[in-house]
C-alpha positions in Angstrom: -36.3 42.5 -48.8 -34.8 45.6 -50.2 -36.9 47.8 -51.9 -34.4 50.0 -53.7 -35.2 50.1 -57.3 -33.2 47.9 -60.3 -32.1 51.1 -61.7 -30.3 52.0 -58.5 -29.2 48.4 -57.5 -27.1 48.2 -61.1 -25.6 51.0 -60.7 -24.3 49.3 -57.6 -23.2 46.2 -59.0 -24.2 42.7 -60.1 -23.7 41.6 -56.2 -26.4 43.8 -54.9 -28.5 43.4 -57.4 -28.4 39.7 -57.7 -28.6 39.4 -53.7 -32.0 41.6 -54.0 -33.3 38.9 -56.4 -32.2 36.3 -53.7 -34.0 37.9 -51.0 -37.3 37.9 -53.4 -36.9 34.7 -54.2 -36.8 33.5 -50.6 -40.0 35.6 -49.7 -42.2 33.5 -52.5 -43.9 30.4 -52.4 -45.5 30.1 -56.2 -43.8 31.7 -58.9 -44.0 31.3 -62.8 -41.5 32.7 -65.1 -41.3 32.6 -68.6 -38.6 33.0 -70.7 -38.2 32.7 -74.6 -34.5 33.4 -75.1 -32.4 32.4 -72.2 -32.7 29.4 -69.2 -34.3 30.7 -66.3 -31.8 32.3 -63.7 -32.9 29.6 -61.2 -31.4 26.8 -63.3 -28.5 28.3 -65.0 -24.9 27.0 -64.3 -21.7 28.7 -62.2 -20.8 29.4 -66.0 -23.5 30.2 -67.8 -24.2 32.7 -65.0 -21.0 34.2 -65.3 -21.1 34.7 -69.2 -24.5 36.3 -69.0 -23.6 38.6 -66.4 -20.3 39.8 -68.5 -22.5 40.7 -71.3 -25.0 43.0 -68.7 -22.0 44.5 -67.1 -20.6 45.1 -71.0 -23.8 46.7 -71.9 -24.5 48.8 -68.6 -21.4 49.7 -67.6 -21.9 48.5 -64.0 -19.6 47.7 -61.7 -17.7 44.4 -62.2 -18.6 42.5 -59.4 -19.5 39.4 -61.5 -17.9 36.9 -58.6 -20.6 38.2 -56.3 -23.4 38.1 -59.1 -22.9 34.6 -59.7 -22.5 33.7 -56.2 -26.0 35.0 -55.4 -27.6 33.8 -58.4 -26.9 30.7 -58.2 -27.9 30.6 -54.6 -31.3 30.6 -55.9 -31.4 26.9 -57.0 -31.1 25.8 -53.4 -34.7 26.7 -53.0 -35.9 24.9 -55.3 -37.9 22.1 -53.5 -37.6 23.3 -50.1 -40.5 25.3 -48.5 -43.4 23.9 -49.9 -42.1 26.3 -53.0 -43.3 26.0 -56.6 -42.4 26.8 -59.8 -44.0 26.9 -63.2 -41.3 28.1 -65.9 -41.6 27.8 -69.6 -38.9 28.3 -71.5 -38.7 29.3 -75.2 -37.1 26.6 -77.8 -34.7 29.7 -78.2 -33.4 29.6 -75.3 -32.1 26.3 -75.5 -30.4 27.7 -79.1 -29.1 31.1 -77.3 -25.1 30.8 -77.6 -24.1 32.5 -73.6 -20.4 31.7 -73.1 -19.6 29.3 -76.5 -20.7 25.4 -76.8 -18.4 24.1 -73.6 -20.7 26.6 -71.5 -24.3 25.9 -73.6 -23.1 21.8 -73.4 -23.0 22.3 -69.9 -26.2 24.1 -69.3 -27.9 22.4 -71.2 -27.1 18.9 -69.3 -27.7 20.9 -66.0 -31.1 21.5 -67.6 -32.2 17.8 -68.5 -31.1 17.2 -64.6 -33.8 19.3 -63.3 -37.0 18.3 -64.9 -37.3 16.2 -62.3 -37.0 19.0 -59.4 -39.6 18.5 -56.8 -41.6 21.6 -57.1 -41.0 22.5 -60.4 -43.0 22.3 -63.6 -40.7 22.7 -66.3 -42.2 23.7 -70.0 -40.3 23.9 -73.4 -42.1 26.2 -75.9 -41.6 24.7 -79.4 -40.4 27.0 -82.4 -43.6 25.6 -84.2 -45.7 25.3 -81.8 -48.7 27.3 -82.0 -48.8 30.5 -80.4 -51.9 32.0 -78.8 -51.0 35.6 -77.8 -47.6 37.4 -79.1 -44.4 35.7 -77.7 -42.9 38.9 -75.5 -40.6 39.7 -73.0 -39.5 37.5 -70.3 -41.5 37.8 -67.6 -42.1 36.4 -63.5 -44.6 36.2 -61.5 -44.8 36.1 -57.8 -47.5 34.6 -55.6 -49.8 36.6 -57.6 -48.8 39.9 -56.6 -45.7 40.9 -58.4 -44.8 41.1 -61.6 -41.0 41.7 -62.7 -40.7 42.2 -67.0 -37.2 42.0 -68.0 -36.7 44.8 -70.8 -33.0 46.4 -71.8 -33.9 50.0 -70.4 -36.5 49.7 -67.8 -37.1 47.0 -64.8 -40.3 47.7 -64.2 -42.0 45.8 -61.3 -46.0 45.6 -61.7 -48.3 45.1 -58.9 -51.4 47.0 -60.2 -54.0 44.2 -59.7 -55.1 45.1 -63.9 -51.3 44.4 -64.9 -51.4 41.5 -62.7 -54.0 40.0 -64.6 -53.1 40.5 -67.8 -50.2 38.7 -67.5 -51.7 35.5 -65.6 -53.6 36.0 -68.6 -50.5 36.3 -70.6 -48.7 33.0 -68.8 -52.0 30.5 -69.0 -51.9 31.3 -73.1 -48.2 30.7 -73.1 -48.6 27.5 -71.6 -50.7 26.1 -73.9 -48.7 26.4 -76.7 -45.5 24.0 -74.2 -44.6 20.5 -73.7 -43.7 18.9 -70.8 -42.2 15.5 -69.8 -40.3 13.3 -72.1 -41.1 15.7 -75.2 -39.4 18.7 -73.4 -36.6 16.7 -72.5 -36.5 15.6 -75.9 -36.4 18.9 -77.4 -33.4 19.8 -74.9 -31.5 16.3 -76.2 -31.9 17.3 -79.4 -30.6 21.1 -79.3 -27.3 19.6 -77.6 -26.3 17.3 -80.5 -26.7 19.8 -82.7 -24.1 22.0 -80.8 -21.5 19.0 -82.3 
């Protein structure tokens, strides 16, 4: 697994950078992820990928390998299940709401999304807009068997491993949790943001 930093791997292009990802993926067993304002990379379409990655190529000024990007990232999916892998990922009631490509790309997702609750290996959480929160929403954020933490901010990609930062967001992830719902509510919620896209 490379270790080169994010910085450096942008600069390089959405290929290397999403192929890092892969290989980190690969190398963990339990992961959680959070993420109030977009669907988690793991579950997000050929198109939805490719919108996303226009807009962080737009705002960078990367290299405009997007073909390899999405290639890559959706590569990720295909470990889902397989390995003895898990994955615990809540995602915001925003991120169902987040317009990436227009409503034929959001439709899309968003039915890709009711698909996958039933994913062997994966715990799949919606956070309510009113549900109540117990510590300050955030930044996304993903864990890594415990010993990795990557925060996803618009001019740093800091990776933590310091056993205190660690903590606090296990911390951060258990209080998260409790303000989700699972099952046919989450699915629910996901129903209902994809009638109102009309």
């Amino acid at each position: 697994m490379t270790e080169k930093p994010w910085e450096e791997l942008h600069r390089e292009g959405m290929g290397p950078t999403q192929e890092a990802f892969l290989d980190l993926v690969r190398a963990t067993t339990h992961s959680r992820h959070y993420c109030p304002e977009v669907i988690w990379g793991n579950l997000q379409t050929p198109d939805y990928v490719r919108a996303m990655l226009r807009l962080v190529v737009d705002f960078l000024d990367t290299p405009r390998d997007i073909e390899a990007g999405v290639a890559a990232r959706t590569a990720r999916a295909r470990y889902i299940g397989t390995g003895g892998r898990t994955y615990h990922v809540l995602l915001g009631q925003q991120a169902l709401r987040t317009n990436i490509g227009g409503r034929a790309v959001m439709r899309a997702q968003l039915d890709h999304l009711l698909n996958s609750f039933d994913l062997e290996g994966l715990r799949l959480g919606i956070i309510p807009d009113r549900s109540e929160r117990w510590i300050y929403p955030g930044n996304s954020f993903s864990v890594f068997d415990g010993q990795r933490v990557e925060v996803e901010l618009f001019g740093d990609y800091p990776t933590q491993t310091d056993p205190g930062q660690l903590a606090s967001y296990e911390k951060a992830f258990s209080l998260l949790a409790r303000s989700a719902v699972y099952g046919v509510e989450a699915e629910d919620l996901v129903r209902a943001e994809s009638r109102a896209l009309g």
